[in-house]
py3Dmol code that shows the C-alpha trace and the ligand (Angstrom):
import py3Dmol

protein = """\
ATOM      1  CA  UNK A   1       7.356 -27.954 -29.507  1.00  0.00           C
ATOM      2  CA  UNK A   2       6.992 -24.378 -28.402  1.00  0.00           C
ATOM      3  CA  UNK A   3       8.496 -22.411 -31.437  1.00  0.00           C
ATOM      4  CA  UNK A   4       7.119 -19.048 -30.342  1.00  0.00           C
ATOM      5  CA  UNK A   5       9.876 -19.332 -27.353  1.00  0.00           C
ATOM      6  CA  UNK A   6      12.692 -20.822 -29.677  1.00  0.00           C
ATOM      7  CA  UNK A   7      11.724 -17.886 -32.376  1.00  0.00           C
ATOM      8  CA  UNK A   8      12.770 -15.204 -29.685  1.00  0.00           C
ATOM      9  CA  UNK A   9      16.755 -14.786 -28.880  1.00  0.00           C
ATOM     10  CA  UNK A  10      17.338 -11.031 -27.448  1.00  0.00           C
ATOM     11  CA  UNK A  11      21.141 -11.742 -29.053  1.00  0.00           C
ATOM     12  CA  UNK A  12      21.014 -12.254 -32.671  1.00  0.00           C
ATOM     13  CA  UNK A  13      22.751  -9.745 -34.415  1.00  0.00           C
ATOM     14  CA  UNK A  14      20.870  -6.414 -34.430  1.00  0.00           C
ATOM     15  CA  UNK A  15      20.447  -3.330 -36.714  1.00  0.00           C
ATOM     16  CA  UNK A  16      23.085  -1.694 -34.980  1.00  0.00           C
ATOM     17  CA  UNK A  17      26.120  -2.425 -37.735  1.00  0.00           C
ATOM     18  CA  UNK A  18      25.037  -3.863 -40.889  1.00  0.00           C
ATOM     19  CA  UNK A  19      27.101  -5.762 -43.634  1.00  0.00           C
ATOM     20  CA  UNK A  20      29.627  -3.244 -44.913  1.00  0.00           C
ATOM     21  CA  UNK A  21      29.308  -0.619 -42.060  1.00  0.00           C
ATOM     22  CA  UNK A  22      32.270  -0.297 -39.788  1.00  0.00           C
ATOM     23  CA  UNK A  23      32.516   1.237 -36.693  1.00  0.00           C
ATOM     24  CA  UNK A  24      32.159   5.052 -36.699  1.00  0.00           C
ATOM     25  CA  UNK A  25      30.863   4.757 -40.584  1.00  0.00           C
ATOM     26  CA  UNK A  26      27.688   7.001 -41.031  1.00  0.00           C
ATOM     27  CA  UNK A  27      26.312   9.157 -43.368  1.00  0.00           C
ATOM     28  CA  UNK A  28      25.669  11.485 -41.155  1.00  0.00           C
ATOM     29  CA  UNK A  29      26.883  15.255 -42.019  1.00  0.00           C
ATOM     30  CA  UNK A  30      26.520  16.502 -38.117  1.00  0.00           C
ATOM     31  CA  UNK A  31      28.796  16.724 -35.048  1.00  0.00           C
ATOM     32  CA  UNK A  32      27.225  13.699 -33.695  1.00  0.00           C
ATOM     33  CA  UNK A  33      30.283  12.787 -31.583  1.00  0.00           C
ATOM     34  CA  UNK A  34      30.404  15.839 -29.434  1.00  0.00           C
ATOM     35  CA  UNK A  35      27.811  15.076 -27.187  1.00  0.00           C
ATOM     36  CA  UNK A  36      29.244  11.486 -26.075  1.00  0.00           C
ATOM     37  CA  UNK A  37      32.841  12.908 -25.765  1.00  0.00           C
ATOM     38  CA  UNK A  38      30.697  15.458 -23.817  1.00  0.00           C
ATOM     39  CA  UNK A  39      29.256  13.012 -21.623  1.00  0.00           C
ATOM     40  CA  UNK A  40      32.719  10.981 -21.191  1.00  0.00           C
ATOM     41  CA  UNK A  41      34.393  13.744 -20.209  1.00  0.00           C
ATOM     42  CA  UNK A  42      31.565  15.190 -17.772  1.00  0.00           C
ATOM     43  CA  UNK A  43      30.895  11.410 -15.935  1.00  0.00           C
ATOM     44  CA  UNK A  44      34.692  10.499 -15.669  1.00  0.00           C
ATOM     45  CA  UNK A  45      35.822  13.995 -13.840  1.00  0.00           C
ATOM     46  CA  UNK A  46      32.323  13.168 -11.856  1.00  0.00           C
ATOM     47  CA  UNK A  47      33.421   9.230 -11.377  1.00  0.00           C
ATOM     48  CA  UNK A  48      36.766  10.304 -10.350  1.00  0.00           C
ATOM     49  CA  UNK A  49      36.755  12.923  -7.629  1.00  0.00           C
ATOM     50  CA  UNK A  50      33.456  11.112  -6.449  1.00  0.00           C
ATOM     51  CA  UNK A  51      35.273   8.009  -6.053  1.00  0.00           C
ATOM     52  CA  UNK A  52      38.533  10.369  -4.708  1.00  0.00           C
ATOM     53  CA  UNK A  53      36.290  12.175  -2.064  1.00  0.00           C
ATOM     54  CA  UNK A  54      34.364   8.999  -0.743  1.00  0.00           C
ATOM     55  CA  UNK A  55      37.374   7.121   0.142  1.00  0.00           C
ATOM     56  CA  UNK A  56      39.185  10.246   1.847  1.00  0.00           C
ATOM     57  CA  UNK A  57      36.560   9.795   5.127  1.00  0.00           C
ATOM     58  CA  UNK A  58      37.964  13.334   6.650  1.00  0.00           C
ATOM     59  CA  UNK A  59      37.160  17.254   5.678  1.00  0.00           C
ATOM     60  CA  UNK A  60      33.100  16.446   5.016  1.00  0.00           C
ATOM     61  CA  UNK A  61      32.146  19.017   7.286  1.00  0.00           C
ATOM     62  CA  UNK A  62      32.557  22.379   8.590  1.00  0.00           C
ATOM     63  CA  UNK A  63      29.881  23.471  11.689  1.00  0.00           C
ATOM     64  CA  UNK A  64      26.303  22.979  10.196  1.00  0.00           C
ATOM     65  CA  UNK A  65      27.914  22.419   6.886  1.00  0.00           C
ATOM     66  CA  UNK A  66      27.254  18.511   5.890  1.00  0.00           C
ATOM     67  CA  UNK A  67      28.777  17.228   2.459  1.00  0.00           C
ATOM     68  CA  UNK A  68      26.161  15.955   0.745  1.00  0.00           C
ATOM     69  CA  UNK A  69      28.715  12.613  -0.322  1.00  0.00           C
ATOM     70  CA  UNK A  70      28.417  11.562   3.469  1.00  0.00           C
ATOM     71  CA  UNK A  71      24.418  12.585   4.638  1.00  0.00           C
ATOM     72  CA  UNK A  72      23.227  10.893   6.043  1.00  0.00           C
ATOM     73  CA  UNK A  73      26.065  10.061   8.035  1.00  0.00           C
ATOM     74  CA  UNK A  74      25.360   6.844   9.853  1.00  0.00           C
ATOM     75  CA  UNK A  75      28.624   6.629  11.525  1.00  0.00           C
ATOM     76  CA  UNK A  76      31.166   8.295  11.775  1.00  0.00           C
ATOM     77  CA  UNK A  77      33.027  11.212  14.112  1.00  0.00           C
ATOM     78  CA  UNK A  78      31.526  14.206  12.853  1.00  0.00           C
ATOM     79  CA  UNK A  79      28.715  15.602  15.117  1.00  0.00           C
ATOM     80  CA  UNK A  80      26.302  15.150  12.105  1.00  0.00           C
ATOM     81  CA  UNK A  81      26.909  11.400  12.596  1.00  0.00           C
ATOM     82  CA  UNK A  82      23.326   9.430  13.918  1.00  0.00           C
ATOM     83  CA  UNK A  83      24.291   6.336  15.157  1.00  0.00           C
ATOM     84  CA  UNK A  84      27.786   7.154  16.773  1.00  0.00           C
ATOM     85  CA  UNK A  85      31.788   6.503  15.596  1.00  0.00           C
ATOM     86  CA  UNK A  86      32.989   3.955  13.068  1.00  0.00           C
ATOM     87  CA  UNK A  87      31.218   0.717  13.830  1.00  0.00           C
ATOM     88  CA  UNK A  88      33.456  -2.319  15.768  1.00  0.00           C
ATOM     89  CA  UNK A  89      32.090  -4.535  13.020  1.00  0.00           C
ATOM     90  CA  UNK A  90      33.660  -2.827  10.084  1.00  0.00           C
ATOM     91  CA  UNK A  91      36.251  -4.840   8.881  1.00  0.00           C
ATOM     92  CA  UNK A  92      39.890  -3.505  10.004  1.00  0.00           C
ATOM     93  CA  UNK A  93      41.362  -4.501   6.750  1.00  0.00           C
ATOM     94  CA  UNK A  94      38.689  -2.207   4.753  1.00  0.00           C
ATOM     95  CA  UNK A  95      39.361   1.543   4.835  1.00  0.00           C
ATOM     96  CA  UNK A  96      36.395   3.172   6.773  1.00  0.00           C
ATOM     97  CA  UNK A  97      34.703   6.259   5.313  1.00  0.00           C
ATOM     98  CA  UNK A  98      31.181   7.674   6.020  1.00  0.00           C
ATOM     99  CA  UNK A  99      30.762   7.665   2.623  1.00  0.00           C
ATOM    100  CA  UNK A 100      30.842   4.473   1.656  1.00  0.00           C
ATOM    101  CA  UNK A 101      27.818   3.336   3.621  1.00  0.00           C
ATOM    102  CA  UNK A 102      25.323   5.390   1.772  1.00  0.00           C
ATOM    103  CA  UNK A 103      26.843   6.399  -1.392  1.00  0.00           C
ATOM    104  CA  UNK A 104      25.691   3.030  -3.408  1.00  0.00           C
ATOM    105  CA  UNK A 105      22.244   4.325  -3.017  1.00  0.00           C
ATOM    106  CA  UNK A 106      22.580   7.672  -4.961  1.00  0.00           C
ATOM    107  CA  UNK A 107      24.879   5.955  -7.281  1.00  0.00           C
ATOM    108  CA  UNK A 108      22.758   3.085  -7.629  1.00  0.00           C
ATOM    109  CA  UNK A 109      19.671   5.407  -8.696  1.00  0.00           C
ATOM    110  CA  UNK A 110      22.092   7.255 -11.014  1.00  0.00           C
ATOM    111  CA  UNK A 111      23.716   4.497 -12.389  1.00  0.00           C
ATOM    112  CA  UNK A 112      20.099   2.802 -13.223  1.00  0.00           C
ATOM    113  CA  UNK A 113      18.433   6.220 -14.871  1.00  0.00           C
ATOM    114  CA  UNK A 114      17.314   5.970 -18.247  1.00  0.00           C
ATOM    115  CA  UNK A 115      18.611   9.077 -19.316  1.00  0.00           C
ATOM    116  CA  UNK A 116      22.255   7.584 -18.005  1.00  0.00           C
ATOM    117  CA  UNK A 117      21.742   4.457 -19.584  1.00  0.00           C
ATOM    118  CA  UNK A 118      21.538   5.956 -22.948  1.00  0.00           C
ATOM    119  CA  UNK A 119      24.353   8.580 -22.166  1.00  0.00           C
ATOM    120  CA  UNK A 120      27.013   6.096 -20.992  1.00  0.00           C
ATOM    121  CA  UNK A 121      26.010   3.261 -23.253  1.00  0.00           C
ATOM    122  CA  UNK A 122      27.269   5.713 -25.823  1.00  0.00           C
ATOM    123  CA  UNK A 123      30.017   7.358 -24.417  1.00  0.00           C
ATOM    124  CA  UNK A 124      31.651   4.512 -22.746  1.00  0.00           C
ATOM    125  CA  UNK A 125      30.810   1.057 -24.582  1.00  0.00           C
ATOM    126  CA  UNK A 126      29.897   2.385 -28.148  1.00  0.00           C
ATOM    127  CA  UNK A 127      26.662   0.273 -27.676  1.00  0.00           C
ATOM    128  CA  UNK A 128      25.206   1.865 -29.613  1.00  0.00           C
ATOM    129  CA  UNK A 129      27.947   4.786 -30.592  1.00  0.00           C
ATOM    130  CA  UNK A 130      24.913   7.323 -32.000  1.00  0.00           C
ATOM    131  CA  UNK A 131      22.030   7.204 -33.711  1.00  0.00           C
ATOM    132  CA  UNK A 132      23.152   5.668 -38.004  1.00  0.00           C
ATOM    133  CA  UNK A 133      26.734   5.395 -37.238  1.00  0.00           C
ATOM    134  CA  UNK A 134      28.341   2.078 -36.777  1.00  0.00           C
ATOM    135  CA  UNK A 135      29.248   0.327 -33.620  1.00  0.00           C
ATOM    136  CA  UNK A 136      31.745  -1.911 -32.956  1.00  0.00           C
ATOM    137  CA  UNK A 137      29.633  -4.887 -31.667  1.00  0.00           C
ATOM    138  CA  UNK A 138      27.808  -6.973 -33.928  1.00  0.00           C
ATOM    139  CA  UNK A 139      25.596  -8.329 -31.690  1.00  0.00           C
ATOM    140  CA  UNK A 140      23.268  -6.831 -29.233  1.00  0.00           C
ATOM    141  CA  UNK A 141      21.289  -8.360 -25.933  1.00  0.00           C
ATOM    142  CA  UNK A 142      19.570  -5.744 -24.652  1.00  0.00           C
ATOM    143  CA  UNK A 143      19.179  -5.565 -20.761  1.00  0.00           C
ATOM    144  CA  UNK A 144      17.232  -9.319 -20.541  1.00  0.00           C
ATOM    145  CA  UNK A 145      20.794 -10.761 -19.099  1.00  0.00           C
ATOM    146  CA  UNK A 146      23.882 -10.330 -15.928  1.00  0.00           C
ATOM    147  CA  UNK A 147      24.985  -7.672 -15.650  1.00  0.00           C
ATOM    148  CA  UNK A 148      22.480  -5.408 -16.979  1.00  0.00           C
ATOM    149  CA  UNK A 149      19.281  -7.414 -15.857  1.00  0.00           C
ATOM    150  CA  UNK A 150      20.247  -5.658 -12.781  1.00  0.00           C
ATOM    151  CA  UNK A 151      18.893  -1.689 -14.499  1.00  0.00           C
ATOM    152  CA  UNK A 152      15.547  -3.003 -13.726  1.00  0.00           C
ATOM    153  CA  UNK A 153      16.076  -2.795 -10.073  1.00  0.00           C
ATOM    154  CA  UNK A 154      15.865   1.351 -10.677  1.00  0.00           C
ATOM    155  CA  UNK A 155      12.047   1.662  -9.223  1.00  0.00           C
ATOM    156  CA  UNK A 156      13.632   0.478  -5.442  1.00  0.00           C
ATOM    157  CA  UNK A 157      16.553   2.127  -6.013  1.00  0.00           C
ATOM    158  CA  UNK A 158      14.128   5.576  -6.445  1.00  0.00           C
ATOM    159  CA  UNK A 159      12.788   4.543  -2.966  1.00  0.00           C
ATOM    160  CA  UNK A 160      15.981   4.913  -1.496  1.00  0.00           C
ATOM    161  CA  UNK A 161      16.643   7.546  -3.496  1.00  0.00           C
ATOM    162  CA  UNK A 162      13.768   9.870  -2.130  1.00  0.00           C
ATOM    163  CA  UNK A 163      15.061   9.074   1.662  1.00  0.00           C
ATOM    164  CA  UNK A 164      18.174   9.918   0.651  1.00  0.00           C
ATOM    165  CA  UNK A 165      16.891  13.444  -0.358  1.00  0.00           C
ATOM    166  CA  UNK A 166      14.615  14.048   2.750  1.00  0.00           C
ATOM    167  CA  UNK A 167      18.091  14.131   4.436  1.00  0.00           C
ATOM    168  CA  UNK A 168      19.732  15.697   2.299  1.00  0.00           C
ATOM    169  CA  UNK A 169      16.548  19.000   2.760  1.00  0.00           C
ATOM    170  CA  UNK A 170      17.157  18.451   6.471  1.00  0.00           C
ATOM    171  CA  UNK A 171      21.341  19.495   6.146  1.00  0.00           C
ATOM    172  CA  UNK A 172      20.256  21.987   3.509  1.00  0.00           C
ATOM    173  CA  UNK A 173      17.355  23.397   6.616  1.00  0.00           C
ATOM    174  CA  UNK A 174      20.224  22.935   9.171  1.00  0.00           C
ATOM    175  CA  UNK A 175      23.191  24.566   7.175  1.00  0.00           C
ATOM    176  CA  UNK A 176      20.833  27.933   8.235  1.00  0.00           C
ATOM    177  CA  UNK A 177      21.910  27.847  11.547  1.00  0.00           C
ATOM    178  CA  UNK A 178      24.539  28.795  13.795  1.00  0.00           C
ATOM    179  CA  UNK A 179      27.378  26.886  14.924  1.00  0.00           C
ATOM    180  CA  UNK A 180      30.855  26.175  17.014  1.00  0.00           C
ATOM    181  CA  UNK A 181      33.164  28.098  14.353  1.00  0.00           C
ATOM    182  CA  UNK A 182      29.721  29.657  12.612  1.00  0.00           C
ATOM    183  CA  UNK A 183      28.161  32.445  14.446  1.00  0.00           C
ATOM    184  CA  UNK A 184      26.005  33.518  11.681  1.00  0.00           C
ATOM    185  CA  UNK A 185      22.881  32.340  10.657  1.00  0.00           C
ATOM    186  CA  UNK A 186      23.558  32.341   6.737  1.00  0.00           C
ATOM    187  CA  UNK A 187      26.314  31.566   4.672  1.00  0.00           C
ATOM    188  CA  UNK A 188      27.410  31.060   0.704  1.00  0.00           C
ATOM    189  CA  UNK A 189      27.695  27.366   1.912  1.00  0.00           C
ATOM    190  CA  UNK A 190      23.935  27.430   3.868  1.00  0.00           C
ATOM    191  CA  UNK A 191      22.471  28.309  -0.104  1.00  0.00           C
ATOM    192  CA  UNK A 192      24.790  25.609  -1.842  1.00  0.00           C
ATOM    193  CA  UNK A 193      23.485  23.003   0.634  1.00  0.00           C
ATOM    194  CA  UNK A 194      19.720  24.165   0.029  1.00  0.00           C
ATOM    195  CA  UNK A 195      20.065  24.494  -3.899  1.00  0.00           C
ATOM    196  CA  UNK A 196      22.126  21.341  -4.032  1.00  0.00           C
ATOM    197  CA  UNK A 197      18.407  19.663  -2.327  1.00  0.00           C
ATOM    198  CA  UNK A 198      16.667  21.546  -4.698  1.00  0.00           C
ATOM    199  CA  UNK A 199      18.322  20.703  -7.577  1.00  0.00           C
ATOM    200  CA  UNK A 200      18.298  16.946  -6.693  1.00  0.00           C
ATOM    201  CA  UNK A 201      14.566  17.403  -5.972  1.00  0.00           C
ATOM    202  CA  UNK A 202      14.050  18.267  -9.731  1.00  0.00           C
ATOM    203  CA  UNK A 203      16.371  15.590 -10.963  1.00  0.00           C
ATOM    204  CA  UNK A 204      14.602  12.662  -8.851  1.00  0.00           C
ATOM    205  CA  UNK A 205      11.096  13.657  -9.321  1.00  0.00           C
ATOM    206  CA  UNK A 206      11.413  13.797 -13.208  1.00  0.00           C
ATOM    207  CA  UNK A 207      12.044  10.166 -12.905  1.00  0.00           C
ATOM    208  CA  UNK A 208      10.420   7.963 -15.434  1.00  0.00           C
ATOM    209  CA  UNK A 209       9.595   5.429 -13.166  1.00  0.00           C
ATOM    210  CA  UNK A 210       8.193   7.744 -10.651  1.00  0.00           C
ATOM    211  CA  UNK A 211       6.081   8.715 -13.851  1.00  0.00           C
ATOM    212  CA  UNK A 212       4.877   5.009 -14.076  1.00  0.00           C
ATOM    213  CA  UNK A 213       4.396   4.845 -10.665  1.00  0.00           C
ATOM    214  CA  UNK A 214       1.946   7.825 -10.563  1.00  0.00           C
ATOM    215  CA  UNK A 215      -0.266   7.721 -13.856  1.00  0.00           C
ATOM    216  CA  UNK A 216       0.396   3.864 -14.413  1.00  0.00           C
ATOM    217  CA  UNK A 217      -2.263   1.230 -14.576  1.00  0.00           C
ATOM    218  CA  UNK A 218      -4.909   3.085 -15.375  1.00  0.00           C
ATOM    219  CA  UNK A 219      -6.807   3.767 -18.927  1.00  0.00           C
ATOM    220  CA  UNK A 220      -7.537   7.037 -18.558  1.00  0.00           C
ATOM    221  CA  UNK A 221      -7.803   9.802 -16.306  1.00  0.00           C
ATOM    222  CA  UNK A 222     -11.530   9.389 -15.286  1.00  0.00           C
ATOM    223  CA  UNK A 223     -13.292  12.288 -13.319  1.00  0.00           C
ATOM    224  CA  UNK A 224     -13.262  10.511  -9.621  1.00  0.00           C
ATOM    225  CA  UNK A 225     -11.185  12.804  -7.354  1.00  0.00           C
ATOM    226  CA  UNK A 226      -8.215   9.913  -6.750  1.00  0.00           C
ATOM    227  CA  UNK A 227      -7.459   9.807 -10.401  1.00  0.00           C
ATOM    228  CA  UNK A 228      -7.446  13.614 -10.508  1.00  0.00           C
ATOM    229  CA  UNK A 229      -5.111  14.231  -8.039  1.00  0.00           C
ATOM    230  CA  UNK A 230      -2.774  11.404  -9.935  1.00  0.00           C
ATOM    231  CA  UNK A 231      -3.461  13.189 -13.096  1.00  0.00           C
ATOM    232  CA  UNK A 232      -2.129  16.462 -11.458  1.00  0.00           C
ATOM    233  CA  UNK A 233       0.637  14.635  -9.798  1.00  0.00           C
ATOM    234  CA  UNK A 234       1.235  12.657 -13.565  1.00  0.00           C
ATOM    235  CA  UNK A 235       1.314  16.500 -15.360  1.00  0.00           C
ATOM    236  CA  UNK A 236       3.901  17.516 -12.425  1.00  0.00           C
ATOM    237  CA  UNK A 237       6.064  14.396 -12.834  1.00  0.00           C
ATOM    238  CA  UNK A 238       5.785  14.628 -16.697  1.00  0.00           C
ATOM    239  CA  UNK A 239       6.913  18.418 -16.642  1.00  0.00           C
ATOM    240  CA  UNK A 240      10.634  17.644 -14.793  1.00  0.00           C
ATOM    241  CA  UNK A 241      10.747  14.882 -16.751  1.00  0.00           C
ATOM    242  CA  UNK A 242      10.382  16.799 -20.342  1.00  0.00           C
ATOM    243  CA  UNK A 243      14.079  18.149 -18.852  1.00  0.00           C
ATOM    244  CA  UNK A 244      15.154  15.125 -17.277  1.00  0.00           C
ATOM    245  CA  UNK A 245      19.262  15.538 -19.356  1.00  0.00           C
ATOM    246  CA  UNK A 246      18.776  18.910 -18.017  1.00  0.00           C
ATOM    247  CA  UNK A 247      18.611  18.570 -14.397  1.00  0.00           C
ATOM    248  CA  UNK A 248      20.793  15.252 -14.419  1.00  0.00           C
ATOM    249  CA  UNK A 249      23.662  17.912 -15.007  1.00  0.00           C
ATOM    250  CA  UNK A 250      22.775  20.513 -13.303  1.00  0.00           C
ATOM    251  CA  UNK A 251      22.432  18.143 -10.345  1.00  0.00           C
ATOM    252  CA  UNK A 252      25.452  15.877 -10.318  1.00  0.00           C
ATOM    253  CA  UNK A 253      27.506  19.622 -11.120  1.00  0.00           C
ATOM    254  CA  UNK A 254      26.109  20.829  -8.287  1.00  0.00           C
ATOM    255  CA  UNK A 255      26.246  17.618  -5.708  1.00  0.00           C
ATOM    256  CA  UNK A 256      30.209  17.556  -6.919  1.00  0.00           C
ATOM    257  CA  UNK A 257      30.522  21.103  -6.092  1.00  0.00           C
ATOM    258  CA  UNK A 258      28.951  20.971  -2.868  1.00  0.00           C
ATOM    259  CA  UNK A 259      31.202  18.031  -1.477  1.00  0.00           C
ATOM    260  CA  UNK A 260      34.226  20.474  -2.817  1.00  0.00           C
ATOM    261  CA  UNK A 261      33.038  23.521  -1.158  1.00  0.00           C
ATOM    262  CA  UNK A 262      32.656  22.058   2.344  1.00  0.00           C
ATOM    263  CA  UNK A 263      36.079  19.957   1.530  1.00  0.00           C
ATOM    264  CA  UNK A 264      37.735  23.229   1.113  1.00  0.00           C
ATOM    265  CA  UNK A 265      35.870  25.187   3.782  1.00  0.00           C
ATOM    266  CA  UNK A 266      37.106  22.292   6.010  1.00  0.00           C
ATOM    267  CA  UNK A 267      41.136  22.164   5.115  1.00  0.00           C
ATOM    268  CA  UNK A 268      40.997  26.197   5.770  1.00  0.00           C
ATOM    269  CA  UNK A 269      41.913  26.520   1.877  1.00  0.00           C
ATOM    270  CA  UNK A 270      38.039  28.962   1.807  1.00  0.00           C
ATOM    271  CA  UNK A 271      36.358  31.177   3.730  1.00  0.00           C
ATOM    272  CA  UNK A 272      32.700  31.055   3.667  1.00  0.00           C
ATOM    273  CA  UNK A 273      30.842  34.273   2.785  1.00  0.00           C
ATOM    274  CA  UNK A 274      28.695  35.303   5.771  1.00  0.00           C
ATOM    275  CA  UNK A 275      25.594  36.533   4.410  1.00  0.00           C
ATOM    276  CA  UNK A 276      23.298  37.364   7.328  1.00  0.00           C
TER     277      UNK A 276
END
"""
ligand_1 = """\
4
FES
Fe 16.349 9.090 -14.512
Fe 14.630 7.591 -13.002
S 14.798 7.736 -15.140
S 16.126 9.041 -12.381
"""
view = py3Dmol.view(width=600, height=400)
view.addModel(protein, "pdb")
view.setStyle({"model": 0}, {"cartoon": {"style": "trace"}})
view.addModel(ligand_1, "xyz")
view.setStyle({"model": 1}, {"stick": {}})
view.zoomTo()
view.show()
């Protein structure tokens, strides 16, 4: 008999709440709560008008102005849209929205990063709740089973990710032009597009994976010129990814604000500051 496979079950109870330590018990003397209400707070507003603006399928445009919730627009009746209107195939009985063809990948990728993981295992399913206080599960299985076996799909869903973006710098590039209804080259709304690609830029390419993906597999950095080049690609990666929590926020502020922006520009509720 194989014991070494029968000694291994990723569910026996874990560290996380040991015999006579109830959940939210610590010894802790610190505010160690605030930054999971923090991250509640900041990913349900997020989840919510996301989920609020995706569905809506109108006002995710204004001239050269693309929401970034609906780029690339594969169909749809905006003149941003690539492959023409709202497909005969979609299913009458679903609502149709621009949106909701693409937005599974950037969720996906989000939904899947590391730094998320930890932030909304904490804030949302006390799994753990923080660092020496006590959770309210006694039993822990990791990510080895359904649903969360799925996390470990987050290397393809960087792929898709990083086309994503390369749209997403085209409408930033394009929201510097001029328009029907914009006869200026550059707007408040032609810098929120570009910083809003900037800022996702910094976000995706302080990805772990993309750090395993660059300076994985090998021992060491060896002198040949391939390895160098990885090794200055590895420092770059490892750099954004020292502030990974950093530009996770500024990012998904800034992607939420952009969608609201061109929303509002849209229903005539702003005006958009003509710059030059
Ligand atoms: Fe956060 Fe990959 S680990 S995006």
């Amino acid at each position: 008999m194989n014991t070494s496979a029968k000694s291994f079950d990723p569910c026996l109870p874990a560290g996380g709440r040991r015999a006579g330590t109830g959940f939210g018990q610590t010894a802790r003397k610190d505010f160690w709560w605030v930054e999971p209400l923090c991250v509640a707070v900041g990913l349900g507003l997020f989840g919510v008008y996301s989920t609020w603006a995706a569905f809506q399928g109108n006002h995710y445009f204004w001239g050269p102005y693309l929401s970034p919730f609906y780029s690339p627009e594969l169909f749809g009746d905006s003149p941003h849209a690539l492959l023409g209107p709202k497909p005969g195939w979609w299913p009458s009985a679903l609502p149709f929205s621009p949106a909701l063809l693409i937005l599974w990948m950037p969720l996906g990728f989000r939904g899947t990063c590391y730094y998320y993981r930890k932030a909304y295992y904490r804030a949302f399913f006390q799994n753990p709740t923080a660092c020496a206080v006590g959770k309210p599960w006694t039993t822990y299985c990791g990510e080895t089973e359904f649903p969360l076996i799925v996390q470990n799909l987050h290397r393809y869903f960087l792929y898709l990710a990083i086309v994503v973006l390369s749209f997403l710098w085209i409408d930033g590039i394009k929201a510097f032009t001029r328009a029907p209804g914009k006869d200026y080259i550059a707007g408040v709304g032609s810098f929120v597009l570009l910083f809003n690609a900037f800022f996702l830029t910094m976000y995706t390419f302080g990805c772990h994976s993309l750090r395993h993906l660059v300076g994985g597999h090998l021992d060491c950095f060896s002198d040949c010129s391939k390895s160098k080049l990885r090794h200055e690609a590895w420092k770059g990666v490892t750099c954004l990814n020292e502030r990974h929590m950093l530009w996770a926020w500024i990012s998904l502020t800034w992607v939420g604000a952009s969608d609201l922006y061109v929303r509002l520009l849209s229903m005539g509720k702003l005006t958009d500051l003509k710059l030059f």
